[in-house]
N, CA and C atoms as an extended XYZ file, in Angstrom:
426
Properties=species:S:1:pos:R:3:atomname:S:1:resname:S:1:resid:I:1 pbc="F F F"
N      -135.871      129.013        7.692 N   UNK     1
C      -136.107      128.242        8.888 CA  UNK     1
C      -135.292      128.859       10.030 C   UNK     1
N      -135.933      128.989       10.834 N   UNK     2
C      -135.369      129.659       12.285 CA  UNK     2
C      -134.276      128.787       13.036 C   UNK     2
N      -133.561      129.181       13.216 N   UNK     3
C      -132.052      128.342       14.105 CA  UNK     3
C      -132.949      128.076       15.312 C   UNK     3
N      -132.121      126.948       15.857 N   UNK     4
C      -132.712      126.508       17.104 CA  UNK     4
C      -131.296      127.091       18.478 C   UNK     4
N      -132.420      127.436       19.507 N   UNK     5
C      -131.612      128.793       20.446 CA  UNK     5
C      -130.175      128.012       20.619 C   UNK     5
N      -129.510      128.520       21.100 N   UNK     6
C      -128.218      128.071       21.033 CA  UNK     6
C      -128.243      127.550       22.766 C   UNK     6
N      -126.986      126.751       23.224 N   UNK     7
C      -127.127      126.098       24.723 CA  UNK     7
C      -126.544      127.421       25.599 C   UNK     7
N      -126.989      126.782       26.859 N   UNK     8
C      -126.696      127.655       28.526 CA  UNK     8
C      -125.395      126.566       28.752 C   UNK     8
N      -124.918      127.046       29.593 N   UNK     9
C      -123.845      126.383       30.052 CA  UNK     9
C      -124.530      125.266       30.829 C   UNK     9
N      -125.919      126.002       31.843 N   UNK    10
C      -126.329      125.066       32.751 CA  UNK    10
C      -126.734      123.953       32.159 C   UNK    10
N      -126.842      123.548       30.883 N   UNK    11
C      -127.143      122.578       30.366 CA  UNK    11
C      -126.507      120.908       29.779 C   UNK    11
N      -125.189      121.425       30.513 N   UNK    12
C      -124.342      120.346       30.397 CA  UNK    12
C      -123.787      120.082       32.092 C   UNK    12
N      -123.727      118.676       31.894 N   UNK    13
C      -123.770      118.271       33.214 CA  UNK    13
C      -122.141      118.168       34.001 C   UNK    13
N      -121.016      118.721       32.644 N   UNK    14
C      -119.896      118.389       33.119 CA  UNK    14
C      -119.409      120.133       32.611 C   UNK    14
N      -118.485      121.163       33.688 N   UNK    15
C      -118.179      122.093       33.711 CA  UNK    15
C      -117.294      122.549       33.894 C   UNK    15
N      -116.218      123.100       32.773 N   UNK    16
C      -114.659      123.837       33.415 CA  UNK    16
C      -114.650      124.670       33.247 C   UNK    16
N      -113.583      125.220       33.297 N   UNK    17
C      -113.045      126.692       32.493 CA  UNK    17
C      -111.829      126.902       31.939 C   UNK    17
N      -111.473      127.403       31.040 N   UNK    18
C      -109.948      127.940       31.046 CA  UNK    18
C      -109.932      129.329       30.649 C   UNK    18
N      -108.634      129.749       31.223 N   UNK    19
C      -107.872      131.010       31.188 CA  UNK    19
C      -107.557      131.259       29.967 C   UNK    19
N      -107.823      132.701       29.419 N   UNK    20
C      -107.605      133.391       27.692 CA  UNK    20
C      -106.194      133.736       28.199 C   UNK    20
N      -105.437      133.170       27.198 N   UNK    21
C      -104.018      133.727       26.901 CA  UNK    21
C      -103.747      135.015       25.977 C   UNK    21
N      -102.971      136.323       26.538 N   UNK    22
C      -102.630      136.920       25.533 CA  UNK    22
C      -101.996      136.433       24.294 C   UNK    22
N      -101.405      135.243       23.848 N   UNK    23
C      -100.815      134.619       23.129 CA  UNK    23
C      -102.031      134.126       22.167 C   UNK    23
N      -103.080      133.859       22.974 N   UNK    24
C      -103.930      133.278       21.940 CA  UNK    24
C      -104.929      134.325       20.915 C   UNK    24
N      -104.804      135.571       20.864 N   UNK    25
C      -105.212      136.524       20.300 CA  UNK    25
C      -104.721      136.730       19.074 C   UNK    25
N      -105.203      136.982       18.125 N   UNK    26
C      -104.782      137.119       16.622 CA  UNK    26
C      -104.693      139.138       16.219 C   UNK    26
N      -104.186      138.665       14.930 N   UNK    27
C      -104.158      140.023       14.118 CA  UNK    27
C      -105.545      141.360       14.619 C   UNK    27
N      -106.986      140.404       15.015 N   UNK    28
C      -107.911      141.013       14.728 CA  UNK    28
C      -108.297      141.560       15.718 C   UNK    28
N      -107.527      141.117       17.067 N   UNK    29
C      -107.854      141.372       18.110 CA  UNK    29
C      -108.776      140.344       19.090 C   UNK    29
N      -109.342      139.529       18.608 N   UNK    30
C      -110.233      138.294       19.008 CA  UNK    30
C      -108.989      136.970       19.393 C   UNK    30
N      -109.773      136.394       20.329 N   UNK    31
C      -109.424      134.644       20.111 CA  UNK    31
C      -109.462      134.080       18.988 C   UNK    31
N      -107.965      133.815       18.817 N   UNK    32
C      -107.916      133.233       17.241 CA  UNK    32
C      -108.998      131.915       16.882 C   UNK    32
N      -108.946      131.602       16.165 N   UNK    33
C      -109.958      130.475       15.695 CA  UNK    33
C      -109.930      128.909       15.907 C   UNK    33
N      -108.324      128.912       15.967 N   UNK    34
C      -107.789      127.890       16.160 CA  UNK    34
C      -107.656      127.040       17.977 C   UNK    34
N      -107.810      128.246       18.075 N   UNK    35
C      -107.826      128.022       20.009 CA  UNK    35
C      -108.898      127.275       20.294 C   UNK    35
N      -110.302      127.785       19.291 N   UNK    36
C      -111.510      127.189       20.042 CA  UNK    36
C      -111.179      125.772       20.396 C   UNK    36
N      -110.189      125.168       19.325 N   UNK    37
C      -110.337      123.274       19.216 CA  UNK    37
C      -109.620      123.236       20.327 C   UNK    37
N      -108.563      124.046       21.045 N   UNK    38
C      -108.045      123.432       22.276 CA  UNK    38
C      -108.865      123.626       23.480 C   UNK    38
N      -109.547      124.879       23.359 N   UNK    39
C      -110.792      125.479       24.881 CA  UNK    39
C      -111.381      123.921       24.833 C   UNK    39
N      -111.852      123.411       23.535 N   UNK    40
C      -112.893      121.899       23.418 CA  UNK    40
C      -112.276      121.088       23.941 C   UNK    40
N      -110.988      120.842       24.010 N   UNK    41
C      -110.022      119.784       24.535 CA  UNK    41
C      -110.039      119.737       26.161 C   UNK    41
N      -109.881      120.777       26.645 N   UNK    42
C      -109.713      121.169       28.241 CA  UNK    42
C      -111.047      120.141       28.590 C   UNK    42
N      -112.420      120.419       27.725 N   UNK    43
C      -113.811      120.407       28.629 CA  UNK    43
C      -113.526      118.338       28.035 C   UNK    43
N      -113.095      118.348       27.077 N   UNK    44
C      -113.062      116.602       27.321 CA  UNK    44
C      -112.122      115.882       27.794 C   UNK    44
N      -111.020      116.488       27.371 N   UNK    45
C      -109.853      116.088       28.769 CA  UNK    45
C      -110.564      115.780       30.324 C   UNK    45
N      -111.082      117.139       30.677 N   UNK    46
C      -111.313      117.010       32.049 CA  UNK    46
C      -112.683      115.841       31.840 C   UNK    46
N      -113.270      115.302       31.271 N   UNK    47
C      -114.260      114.225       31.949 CA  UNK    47
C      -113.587      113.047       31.594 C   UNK    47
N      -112.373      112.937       30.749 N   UNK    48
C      -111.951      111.500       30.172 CA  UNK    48
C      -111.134      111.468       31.497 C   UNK    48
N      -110.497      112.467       31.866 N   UNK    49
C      -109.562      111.982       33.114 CA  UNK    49
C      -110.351      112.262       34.852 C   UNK    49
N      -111.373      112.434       34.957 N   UNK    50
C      -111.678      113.304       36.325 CA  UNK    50
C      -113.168      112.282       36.623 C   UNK    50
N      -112.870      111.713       37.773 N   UNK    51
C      -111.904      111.526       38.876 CA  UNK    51
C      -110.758      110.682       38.645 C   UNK    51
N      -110.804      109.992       37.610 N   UNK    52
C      -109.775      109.149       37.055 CA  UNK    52
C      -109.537      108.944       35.832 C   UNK    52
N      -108.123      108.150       35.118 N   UNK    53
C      -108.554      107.849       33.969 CA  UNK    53
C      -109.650      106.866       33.178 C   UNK    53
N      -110.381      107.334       32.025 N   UNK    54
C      -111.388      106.353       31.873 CA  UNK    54
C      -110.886      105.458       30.722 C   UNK    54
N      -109.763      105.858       30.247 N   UNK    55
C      -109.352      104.724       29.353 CA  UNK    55
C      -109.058      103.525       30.018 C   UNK    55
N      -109.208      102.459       29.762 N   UNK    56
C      -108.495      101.207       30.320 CA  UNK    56
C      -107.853      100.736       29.639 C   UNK    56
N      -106.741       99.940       31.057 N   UNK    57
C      -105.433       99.642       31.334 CA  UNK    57
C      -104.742      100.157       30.103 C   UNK    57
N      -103.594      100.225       29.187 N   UNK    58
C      -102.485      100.270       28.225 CA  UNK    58
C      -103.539      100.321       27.140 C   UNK    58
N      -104.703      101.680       27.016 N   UNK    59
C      -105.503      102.351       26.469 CA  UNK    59
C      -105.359      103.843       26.248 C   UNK    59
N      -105.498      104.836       25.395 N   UNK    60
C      -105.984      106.229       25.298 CA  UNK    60
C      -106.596      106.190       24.260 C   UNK    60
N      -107.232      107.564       24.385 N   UNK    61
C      -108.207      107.986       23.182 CA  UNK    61
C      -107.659      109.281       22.830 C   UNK    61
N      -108.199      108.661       21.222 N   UNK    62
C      -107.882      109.717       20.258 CA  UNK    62
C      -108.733      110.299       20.045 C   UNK    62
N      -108.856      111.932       19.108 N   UNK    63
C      -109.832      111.767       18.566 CA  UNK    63
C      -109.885      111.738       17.042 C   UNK    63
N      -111.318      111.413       17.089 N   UNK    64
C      -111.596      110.927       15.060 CA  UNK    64
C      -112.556      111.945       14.777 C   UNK    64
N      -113.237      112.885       15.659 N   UNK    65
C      -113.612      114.037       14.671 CA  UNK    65
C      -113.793      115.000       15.387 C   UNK    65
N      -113.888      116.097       14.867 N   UNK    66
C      -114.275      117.003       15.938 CA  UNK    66
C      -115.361      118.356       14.253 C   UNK    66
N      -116.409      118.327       14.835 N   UNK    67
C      -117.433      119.590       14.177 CA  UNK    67
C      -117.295      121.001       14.877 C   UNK    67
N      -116.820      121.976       14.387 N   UNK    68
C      -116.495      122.901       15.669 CA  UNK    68
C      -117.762      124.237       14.901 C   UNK    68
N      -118.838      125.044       15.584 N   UNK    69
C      -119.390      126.263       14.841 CA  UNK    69
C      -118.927      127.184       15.259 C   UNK    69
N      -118.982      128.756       14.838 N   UNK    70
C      -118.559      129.684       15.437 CA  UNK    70
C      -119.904      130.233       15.742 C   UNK    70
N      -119.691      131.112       16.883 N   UNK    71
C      -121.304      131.880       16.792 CA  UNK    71
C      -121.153      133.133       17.263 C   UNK    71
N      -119.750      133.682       18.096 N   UNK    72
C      -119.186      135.085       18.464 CA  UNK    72
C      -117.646      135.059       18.560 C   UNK    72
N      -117.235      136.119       18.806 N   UNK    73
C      -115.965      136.092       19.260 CA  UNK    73
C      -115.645      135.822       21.027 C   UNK    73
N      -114.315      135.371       20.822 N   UNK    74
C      -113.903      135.281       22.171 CA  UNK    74
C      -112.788      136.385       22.446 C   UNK    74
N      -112.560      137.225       23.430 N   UNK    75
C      -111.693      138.168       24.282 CA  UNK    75
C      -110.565      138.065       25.130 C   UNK    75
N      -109.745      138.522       24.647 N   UNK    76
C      -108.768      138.483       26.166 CA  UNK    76
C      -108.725      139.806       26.681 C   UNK    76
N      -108.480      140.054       27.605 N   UNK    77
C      -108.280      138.654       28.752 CA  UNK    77
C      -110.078      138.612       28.867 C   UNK    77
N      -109.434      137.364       29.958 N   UNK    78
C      -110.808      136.738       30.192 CA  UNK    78
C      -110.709      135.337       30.701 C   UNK    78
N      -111.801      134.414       30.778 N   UNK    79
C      -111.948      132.861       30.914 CA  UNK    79
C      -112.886      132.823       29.838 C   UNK    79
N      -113.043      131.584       29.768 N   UNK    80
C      -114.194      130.979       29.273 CA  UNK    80
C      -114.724      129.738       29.704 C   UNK    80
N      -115.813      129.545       29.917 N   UNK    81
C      -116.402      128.029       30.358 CA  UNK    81
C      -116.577      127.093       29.653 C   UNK    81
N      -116.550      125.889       30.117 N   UNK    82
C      -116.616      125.087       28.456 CA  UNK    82
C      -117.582      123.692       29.034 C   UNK    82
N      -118.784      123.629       28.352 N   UNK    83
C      -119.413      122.582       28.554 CA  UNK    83
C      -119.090      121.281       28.227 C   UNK    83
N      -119.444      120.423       28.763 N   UNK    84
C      -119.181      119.476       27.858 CA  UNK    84
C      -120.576      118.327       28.636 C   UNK    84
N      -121.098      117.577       27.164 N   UNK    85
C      -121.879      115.971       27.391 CA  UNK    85
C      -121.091      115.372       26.496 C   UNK    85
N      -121.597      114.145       26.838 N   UNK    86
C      -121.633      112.628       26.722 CA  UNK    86
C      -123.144      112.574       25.779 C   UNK    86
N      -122.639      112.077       24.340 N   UNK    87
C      -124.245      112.210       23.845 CA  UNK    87
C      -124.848      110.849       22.939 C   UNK    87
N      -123.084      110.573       23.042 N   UNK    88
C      -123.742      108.549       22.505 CA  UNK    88
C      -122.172      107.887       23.165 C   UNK    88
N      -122.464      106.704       23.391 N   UNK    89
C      -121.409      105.572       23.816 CA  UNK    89
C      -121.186      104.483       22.711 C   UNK    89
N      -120.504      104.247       21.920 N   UNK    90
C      -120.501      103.578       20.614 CA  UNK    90
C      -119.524      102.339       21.172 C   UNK    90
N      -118.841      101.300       20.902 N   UNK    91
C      -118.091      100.113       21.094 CA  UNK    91
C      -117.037      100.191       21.315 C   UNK    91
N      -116.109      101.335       20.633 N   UNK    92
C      -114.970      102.098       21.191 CA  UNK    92
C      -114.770      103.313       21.476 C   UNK    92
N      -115.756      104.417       20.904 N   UNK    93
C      -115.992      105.486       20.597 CA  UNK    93
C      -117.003      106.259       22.092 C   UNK    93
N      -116.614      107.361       21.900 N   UNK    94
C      -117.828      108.328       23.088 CA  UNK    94
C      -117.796      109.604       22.402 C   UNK    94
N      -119.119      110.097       21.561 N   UNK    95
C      -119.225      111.191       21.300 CA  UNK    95
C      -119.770      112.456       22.297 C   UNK    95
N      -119.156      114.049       22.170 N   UNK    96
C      -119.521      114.811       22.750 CA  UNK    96
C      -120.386      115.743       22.086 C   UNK    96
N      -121.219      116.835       23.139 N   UNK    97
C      -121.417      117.507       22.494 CA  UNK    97
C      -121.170      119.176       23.358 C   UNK    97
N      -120.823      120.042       23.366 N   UNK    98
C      -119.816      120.820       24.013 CA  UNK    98
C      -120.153      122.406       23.654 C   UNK    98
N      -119.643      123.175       24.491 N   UNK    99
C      -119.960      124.800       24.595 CA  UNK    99
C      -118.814      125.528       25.179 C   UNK    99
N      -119.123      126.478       24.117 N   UNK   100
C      -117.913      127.408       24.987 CA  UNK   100
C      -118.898      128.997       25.468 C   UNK   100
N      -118.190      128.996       26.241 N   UNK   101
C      -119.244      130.765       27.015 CA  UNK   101
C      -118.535      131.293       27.347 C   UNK   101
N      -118.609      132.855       26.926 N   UNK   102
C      -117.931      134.036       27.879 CA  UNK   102
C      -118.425      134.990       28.295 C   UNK   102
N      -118.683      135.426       29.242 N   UNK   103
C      -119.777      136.276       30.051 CA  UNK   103
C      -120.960      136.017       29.778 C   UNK   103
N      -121.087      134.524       29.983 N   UNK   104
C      -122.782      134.134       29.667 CA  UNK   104
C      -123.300      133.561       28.117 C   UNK   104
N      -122.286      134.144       27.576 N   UNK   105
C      -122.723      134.050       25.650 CA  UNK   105
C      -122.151      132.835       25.068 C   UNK   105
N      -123.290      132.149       24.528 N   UNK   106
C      -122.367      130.957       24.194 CA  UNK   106
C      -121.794      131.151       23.000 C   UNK   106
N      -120.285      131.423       22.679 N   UNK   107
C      -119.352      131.438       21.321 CA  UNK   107
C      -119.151      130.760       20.417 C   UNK   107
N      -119.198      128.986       20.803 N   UNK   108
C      -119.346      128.125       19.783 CA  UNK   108
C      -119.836      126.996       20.220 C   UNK   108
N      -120.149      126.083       19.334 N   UNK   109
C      -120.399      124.614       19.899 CA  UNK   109
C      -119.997      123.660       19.350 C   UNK   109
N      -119.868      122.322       19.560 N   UNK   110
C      -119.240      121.186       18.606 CA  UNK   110
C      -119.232      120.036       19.057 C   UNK   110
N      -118.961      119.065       18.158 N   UNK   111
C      -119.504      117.704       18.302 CA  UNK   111
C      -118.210      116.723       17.940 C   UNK   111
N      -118.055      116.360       19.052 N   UNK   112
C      -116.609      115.331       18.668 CA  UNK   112
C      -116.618      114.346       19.228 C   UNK   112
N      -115.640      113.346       18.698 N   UNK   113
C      -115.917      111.478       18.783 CA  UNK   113
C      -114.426      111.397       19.052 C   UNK   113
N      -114.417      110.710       19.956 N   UNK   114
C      -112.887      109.918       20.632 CA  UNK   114
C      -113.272      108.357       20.489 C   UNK   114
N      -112.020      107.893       20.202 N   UNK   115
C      -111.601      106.491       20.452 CA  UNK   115
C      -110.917      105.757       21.172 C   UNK   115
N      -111.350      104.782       22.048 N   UNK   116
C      -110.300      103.973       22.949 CA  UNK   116
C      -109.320      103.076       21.906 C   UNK   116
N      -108.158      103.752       21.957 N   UNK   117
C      -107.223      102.765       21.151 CA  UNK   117
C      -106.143      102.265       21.971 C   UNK   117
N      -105.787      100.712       21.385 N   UNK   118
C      -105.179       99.925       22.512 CA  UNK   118
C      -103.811      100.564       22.177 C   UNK   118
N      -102.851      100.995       23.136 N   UNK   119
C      -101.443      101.600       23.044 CA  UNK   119
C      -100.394      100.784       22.021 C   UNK   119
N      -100.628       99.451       22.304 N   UNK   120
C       -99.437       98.565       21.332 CA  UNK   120
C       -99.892       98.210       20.396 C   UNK   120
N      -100.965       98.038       20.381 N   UNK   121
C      -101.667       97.722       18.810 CA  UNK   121
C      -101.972       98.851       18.035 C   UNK   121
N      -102.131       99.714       18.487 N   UNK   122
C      -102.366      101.478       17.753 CA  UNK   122
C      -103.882      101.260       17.322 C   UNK   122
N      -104.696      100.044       17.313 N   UNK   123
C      -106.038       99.558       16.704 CA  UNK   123
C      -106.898       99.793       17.817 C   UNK   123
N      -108.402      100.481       17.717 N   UNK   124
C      -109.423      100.569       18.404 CA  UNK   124
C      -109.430       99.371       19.450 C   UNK   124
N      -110.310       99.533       20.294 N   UNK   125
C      -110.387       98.602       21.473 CA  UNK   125
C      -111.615       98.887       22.492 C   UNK   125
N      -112.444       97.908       22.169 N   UNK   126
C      -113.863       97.811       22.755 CA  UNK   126
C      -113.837       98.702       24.248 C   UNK   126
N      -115.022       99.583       24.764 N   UNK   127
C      -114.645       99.762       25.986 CA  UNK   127
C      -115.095       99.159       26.824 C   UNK   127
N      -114.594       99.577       28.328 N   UNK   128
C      -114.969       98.048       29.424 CA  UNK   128
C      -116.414       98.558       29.439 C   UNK   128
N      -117.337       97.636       30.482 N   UNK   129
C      -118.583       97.717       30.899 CA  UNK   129
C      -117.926       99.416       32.053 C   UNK   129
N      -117.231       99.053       32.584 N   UNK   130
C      -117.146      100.421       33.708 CA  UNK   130
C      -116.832      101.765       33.026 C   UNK   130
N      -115.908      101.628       31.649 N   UNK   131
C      -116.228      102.918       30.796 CA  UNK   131
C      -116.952      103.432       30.607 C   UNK   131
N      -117.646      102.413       30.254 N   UNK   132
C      -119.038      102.943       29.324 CA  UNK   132
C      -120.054      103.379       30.149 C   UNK   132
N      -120.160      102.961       31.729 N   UNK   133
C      -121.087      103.380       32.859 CA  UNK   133
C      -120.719      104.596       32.970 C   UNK   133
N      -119.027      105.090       33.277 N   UNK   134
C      -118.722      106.209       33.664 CA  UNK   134
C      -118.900      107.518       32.383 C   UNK   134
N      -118.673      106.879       30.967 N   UNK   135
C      -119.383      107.379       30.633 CA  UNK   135
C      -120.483      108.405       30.329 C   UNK   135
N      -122.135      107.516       30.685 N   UNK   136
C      -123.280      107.450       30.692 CA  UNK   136
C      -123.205      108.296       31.975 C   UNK   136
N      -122.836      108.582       32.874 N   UNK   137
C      -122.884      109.653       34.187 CA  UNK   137
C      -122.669      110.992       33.569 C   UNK   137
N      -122.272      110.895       32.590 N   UNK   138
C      -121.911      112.562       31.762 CA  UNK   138
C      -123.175      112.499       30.906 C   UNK   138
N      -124.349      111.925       30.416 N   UNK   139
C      -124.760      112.013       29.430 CA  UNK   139
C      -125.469      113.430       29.556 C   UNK   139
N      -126.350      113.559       28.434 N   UNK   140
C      -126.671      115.009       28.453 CA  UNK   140
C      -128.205      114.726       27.572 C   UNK   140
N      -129.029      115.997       27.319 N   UNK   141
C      -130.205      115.772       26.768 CA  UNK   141
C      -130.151      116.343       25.857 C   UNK   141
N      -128.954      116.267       24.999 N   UNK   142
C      -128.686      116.573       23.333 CA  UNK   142
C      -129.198      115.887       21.983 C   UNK   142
């Protein structure tokens, strides 16, 4: 069975980048492997916090999974872009679904679920109606 094409960057509605560290390069000469899960962090960081935070009040999110694929290597130096959607809104939960690109090529992709957990209780915590709108402004056609 034939793979289905892999994503464009233009295909996610929320867009960063970060800077390749010489530090983050391994034995092999590539972006170590381990980096990809933080490049993924930058692209959901930046929509959980931008223009504001979306956790509410004495709230953050964790996350509870993250699926990461490989599909090339990454280079330093360099950037990389990192997609990111919004691809379900669950009761406490907002799953993504996310890209990384470097000179156009998409390197990996992955699928990860955060949780609004209440700070003093350390226990999940429903999100507001305005989360979940702001949200749904990221969604994507994943």
């Amino acid at each position: 069975m034939p793979r289905p094409p892999l994503p464009r960057l233009a295909d996610f509605p929320a867009q960063t980048f970060d800077k390749l560290r010489y530090g983050d390069t391994d034995r092999q000469g590539h972006i170590n492997n381990a980096v990809f899960a933080s490049l993924c962090e930058t692209g959901r960081v930046s929509v959980l916090h931008t223009p504001g935070p979306l956790a509410d009040p004495g709230c953050a999110f964790v996350i509870a999974r993250l699926d990461l694929n490989y599909h090339a290597e990454l280079f330093w130096p360099g950037t990389v872009e990192i997609g990111t959607a919004v691809t379900a809104v669950g009761t406490s939960s907002i799953t993504f679904s996310q890209a990384l690109f470097q000179n156009e090529a998409c390197a990996a992709t992955a699928t990860s679920v955060v949780v609004q957990v209440n700070q003093a209780s350390r226990r999940p915590q429903a999100l507001s109606e305005g989360a979940r709108q702001r949200a749904k402004e990221v969604s994507g056609a994943f």
